[in-house]
N, C-alpha and C positions, 0 to 999 in steps of 0.2 A: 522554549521548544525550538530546536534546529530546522531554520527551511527547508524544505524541499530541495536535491540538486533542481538544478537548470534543467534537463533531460525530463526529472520525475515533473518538474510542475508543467512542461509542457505538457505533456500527455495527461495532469489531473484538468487542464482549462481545455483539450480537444475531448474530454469527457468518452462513451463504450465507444471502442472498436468494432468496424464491421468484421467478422471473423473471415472472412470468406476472403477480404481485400490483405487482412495480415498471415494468414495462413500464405497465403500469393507471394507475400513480401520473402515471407523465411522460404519457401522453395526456393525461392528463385536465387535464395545467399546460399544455399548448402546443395545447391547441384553441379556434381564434378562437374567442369569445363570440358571434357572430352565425352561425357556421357551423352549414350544414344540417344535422340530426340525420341520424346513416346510421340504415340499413333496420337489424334487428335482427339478430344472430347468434347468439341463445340460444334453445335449442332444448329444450322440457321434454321429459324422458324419463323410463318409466315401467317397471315388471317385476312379477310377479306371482308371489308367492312362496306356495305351497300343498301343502296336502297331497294325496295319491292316496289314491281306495277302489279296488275290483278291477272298477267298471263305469267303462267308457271313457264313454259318455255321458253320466255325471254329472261325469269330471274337465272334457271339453271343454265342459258347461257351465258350470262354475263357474269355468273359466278364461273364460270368454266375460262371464260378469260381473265377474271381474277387471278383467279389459283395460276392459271398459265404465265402472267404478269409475277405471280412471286415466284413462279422457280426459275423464269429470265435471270431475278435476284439473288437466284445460288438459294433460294428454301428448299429443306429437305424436309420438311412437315409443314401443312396449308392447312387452316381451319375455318370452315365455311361459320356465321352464323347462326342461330338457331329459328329452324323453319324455314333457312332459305329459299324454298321453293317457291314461297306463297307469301301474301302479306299476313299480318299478325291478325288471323280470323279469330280468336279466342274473347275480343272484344262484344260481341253476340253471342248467343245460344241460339243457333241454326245448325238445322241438321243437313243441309242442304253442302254442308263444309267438311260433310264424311267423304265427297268424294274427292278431294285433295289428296287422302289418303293412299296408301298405295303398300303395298308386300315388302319385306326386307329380307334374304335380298329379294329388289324389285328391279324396272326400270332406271330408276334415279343412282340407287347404287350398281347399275350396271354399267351407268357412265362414267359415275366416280370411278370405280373399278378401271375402266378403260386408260382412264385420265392417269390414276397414278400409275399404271405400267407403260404407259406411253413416257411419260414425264421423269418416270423413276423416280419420285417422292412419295411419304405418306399423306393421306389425306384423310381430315376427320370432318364427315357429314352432317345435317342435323335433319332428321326426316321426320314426317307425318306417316308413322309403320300401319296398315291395320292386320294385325295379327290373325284376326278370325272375323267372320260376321257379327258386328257389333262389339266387338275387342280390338280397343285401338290404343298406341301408346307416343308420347313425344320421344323417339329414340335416334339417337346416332350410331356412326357406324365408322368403324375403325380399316380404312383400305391400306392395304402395306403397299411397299414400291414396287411388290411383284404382280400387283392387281390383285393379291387374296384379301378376302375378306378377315382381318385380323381378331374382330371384338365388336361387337354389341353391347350400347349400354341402351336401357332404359330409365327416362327420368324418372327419379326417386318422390319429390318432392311436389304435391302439384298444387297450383296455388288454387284461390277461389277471392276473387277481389273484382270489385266494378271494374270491369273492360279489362277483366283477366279472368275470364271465366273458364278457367283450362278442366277443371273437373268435368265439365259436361262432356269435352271430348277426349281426355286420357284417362286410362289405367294406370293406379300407382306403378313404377317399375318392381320388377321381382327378381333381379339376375343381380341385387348388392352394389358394391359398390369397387368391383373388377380390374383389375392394370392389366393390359398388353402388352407381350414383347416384339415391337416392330424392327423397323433397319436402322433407325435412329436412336431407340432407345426405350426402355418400361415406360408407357403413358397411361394416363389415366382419363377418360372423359365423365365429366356430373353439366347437367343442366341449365341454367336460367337459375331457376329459385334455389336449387341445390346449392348455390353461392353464398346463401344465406347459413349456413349449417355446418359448426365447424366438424361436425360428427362426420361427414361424407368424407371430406380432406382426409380427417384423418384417418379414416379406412382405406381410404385409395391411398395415401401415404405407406400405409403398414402394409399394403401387398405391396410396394416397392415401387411404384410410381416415382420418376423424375419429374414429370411435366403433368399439370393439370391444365385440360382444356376444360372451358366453359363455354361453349355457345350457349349467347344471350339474344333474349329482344324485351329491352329492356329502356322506358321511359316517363315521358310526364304528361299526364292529364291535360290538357287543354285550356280544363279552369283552374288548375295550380299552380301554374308557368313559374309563380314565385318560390315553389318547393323546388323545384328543377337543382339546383346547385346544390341544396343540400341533399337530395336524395340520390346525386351522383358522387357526390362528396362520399356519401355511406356506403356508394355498391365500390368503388374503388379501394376503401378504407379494407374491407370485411374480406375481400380476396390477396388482397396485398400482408394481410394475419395472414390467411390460409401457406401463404409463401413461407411467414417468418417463422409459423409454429411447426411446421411440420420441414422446411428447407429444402421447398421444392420451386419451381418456377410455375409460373403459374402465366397462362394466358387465357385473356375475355375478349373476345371478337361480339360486338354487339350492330345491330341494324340502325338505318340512320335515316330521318327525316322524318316528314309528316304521314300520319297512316290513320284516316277518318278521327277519332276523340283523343289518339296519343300523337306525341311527338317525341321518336327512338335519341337520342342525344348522344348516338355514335361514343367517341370516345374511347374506344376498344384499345387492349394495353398488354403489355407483355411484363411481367414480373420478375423479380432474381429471389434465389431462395433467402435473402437477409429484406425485402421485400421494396430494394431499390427497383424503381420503373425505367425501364430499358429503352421503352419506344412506344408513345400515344398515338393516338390517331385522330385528327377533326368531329369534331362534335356535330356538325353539317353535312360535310361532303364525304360522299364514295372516298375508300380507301386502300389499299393494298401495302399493310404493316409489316416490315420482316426484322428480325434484330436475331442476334450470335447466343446464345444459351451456352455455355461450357458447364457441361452435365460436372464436371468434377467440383462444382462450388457446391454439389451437394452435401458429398462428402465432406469441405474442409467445414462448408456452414456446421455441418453436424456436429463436427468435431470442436468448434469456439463455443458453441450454445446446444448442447447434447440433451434437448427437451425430450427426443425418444426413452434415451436412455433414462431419466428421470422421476418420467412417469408411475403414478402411482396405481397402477393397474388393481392393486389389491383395493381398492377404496372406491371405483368408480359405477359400482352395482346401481345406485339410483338414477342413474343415465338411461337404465334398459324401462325408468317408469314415466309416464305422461308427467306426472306432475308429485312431488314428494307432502301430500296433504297431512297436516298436523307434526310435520318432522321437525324435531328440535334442532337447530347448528350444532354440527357436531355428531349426532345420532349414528349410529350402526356402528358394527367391529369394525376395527383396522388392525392389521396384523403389522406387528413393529415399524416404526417411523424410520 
């Protein structure tokens, strides 16, 4: 059998290409020398990673000088936390913590509101909404650069775990799983546990999402300190997927420090759609994260690893059941391979 040229075995011992960095390479050989420079498609994006006291005006202060701290940075999209307002109350079942609650839009997105047409960025919230008397839901909210209100997501997914007791106080969301056209680009916001589920991604993916935000508050028990590495190990792994399968960037702004029986382990991270990490944040301290997104690796990602195009949509019916009881591997029609 004949070697391999020199050329070919280099490239069998650097093993898959990122698509996104060789699609880079070949424009970059086959662009006339005198051709017009395009408009740019890189978008900085920004998150704000912080601790909570127990006064709500001082957290959406100091998230207000966050966010004002990333657009000093040149960010054109800031993403708050999840719940920033308030500490992570969901560790109890008190009803006492309905009044955190507040209207959307309310007060809190009136400031947000303010802030991004002050600033002239996007800004994605994450609030405590109550919809109606005893109708309350974990939602954010989508502010463009002109101060309008762009998009409301409500979270999909609500967990029920010792000192995550979110079912006592949310409604499942009911508005899907929606993208926005802002001034930066199609986004998409899902939740905390929504992280966990590649079905969301990929819905907010197929309505045309570049960027998935996730505000989190997310951590370790008190008496499992020893899980802690692994279960950050996991929530990093499971959105850094969500990036590669669908080839979108993906950002987790999560809260950080001690909060009564958890400890938030910060760590908040910005993805690229082949699901290289662009820019971490401390596991401990307060943080203000911004890294470059060039929306166009979505397309070339798509184009080296074409999973959309792929898909076997004709096959995927037992997705829409809990659980496929007594189904054999292999069971149901499929219309040609």
């Amino acid at each position: 059998m004949n070697p391999l040229p020199p050329d070919a075995a280099a490239r069998a011992r650097a093993g898959p290409r990122d698509p996104v960095d060789s699609a880079t390479a070949m424009a970059k050989t086959t662009r006339p020398k005198n051709a017009p420079k395009a408009p740019s498609t890189v978008v900085r994006v920004g998150l704000v990673q912080s601790r909570a006291s127990k006064d709500p005006a001082d957290n959406v202060a100091r998230t207000v000088a966050g966010i004002e701290k990333a657009a000093k940075q040149g960010a054109q999209i800031v993403s708050t936390q999840e719940l920033f307002r308030s500490r992570y109350f969901c560790q109890t079942e008190d009803a006492g913590q309905f009044a955190l609650a507040e209207p959307v839009p309310g007060p809190t997105t009136a400031t947000l509101a303010a802030l991004a047409k002050r600033l002239g960025i996007v800004i994605v919230g994450s609030l405590f909404e109550r919809r109606a008397a005893g109708l309350y839901h974990n939602t954010a909210v989508v502010l463009d650069a002109d101060g309008r209100l762009a998009g409301t997501y409500r979270k999909m997914h609500i967990p029920e775990d010792p000192r995550f007791y979110e079912k006592f106080y949310f409604a499942p969301g009911d508005l899907g799983f929606p993208a926005f056209d802002t001034a930066v680009g199609r986004i998409a916001v899902l939740v905390c546990w929504d992280q966990w589920y590649p079905e969301g991604a990929r819905l907010a993916a197929m309505a045309g999402a570049q960027i998935l935000f996730y505000p989190t508050a997310i951590g370790t028990w008190t008496g499992e300190m020893g899980l802690k590495e692994a279960q950050r190990d996991a929530w990093t792994t499971i959105q850094r997927s969500h990036a590669i399968a669908n080839g979108v960037f993906v950002v987790a702004p999560n809260r950080v420090g001690p909060e009564d029986e958890l400890v938030f382990w910060g760590s908040s991270f910005i993805a690229r759609p082949f699901g290289g990490v662009l820019a971490t944040a401390s596991e401990s301290e307060e943080e203000v994260l911004v890294a470059d997104c060039d929306l166009a690796e979505v397309e070339r990602c798509r184009q080296g690893w074409p999973f959309l195009r792929d898909r076997r949509i004709d096959a995927y019916g037992g997705l829409t059941q809990r659980y496929l009881d007594g189904a054999s591997p292999g069971s149901g029609s499929v219309a040609g391979a």
